[in-house]
C-alpha positions as CSV (number, residue, x, y, z in Angstrom):
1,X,59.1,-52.1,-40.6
2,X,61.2,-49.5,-42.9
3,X,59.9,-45.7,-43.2
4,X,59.5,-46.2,-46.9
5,X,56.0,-45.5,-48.8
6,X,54.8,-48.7,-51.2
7,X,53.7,-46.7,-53.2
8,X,56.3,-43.6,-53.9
9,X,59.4,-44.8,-52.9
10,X,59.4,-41.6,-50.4
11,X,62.4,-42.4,-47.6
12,X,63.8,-40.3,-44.6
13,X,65.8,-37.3,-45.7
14,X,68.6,-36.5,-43.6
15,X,69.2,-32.1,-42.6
16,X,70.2,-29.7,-40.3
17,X,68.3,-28.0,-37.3
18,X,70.4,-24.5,-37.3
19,X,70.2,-22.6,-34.4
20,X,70.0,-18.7,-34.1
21,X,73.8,-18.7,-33.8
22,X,74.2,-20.7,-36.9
23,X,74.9,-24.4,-35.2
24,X,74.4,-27.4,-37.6
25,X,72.9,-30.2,-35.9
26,X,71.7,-33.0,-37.8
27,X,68.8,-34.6,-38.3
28,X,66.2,-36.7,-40.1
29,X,62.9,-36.0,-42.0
30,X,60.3,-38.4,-41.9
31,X,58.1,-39.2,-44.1
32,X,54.2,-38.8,-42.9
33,X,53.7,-42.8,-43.1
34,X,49.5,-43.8,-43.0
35,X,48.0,-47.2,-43.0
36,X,45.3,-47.2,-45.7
37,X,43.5,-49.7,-47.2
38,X,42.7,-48.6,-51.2
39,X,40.3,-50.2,-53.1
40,X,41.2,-52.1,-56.9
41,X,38.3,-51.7,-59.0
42,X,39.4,-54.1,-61.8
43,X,40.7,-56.5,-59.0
44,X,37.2,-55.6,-57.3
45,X,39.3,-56.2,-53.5
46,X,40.6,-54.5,-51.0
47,X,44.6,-53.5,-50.1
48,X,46.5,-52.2,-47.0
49,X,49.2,-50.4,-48.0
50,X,51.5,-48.4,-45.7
51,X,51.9,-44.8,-47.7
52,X,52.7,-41.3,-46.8
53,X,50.0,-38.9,-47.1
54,X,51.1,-37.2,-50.4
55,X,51.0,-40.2,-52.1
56,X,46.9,-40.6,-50.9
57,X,46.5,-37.6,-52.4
58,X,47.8,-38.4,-55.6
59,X,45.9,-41.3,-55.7
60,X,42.8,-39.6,-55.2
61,X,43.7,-37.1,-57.6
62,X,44.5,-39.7,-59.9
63,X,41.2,-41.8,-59.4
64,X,42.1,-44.4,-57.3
65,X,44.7,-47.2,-56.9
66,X,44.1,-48.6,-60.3
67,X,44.8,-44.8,-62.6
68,X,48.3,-44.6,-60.1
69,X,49.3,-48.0,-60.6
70,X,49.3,-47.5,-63.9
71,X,51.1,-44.3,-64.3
72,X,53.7,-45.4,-61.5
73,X,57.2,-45.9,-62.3
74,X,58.4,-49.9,-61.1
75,X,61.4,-48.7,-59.0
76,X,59.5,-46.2,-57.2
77,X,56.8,-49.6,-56.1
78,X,57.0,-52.5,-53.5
79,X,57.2,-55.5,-53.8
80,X,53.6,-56.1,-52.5
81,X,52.4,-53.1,-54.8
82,X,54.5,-54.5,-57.9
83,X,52.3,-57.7,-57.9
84,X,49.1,-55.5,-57.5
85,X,49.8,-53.5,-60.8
86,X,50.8,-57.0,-62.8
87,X,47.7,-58.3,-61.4
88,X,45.5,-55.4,-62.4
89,X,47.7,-55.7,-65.8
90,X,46.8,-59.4,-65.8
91,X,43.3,-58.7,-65.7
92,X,42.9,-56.1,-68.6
93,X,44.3,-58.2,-71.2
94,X,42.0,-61.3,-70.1
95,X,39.2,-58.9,-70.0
């Protein structure tokens, strides 16, 4: 399973710890990776998505997964969160 939110694209960054005497020694930054499960309100069902913790708070800010789907660039998205926002797409023209 790869440290990568579905939703934001966010990946491990890759730094330095530097010690009091100045010594580089690298390292990685993880993201802070939660296992959700976000609610479609067009779709009207239910999704587990692995995404870091800023990213839930963007949804919420946003107004759930439906308002961040749409606003969300396609590179940043999953596969599995790709097919969400064509199916949410999918069902607004139908509708």
């Amino acid at each position: 399973m790869s440290r990568e939110c579905e939703l934001t694209g966010t990946k491990p960054m890759v730094g330095h710890i530097v010690s009091h005497s100045q010594i580089k020694t690298k390292r990685r930054y993880l993201p802070n990776l939660v296992q959700v499960t976000l609610h479609s309100e067009s779709l009207d069902q239910d999704f587990r998505l692995r995404i870091a913790a800023k990213a839930l708070r963007t949804v919420d800010k946003l107004g759930g997964l439906d308002a961040f789907l749409a606003k969300a660039k396609d590179e940043a998205l999953s596969v599995k969160a790709l097919k969400i926002k064509r199916d949410i797409a999918k069902k607004a023209v139908a509708a």
